[in-house]
C-alpha positions in Angstrom: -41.6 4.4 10.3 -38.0 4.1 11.8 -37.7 1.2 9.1 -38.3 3.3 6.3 -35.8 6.2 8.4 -33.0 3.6 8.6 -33.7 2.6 4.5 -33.4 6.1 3.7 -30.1 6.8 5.7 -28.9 3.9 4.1 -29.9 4.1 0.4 -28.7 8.5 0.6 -25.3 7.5 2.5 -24.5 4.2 0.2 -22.6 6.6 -2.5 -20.4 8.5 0.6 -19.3 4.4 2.0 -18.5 3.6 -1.5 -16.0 6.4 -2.5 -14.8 5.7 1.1 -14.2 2.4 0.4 -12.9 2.6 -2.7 -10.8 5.5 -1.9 -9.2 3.2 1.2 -8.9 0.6 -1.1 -6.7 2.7 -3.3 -4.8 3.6 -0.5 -3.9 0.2 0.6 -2.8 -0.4 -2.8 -0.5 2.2 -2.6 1.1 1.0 0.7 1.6 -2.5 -0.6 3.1 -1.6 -3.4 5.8 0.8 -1.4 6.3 -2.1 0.6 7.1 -4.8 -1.8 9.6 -2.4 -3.8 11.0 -2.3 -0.2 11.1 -5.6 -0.2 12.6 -6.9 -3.3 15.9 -4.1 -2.3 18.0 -6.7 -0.8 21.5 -5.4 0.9 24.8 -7.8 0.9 28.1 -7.2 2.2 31.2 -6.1 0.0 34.6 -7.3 1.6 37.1 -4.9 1.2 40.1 -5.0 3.0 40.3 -2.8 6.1 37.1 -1.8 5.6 33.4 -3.3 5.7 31.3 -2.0 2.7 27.1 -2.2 2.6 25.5 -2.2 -1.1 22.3 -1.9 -1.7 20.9 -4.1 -4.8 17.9 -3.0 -5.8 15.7 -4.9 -8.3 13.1 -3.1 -10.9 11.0 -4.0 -13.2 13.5 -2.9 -15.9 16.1 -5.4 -15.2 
């Protein structure tokens, strides 16, 4: 009887874990994609005289 309790937990809470996982798994997506447009922005220095100058290159898909 608890077999048959645990299959039926399972089997009614299997649709709830999926759009959990697939909602996380979205999620993650997201994040690594915000990170590797992070990552492809690289920064080099610009010497000017008398004064130190930071650009920011930043790469897109459109280049």
């Amino acid at each position: 009887m608890l077999a048959l309790a645990v299959g039926v937990v399972v089997v009614a809470s299997y649709p709830v874990l999926s759009l959990v996982a697939a909602t996380a798994l979205v999620g993650l997506v997201a994040v690594a994609r915000v990170l590797v447009a992070r990552i492809e922005r690289s920064s080099m220095k610009v010497s000017v005289p008398g004064f130190p100058v930071e650009v920011t290159v930043a790469r897109t898909t459109r280049d």
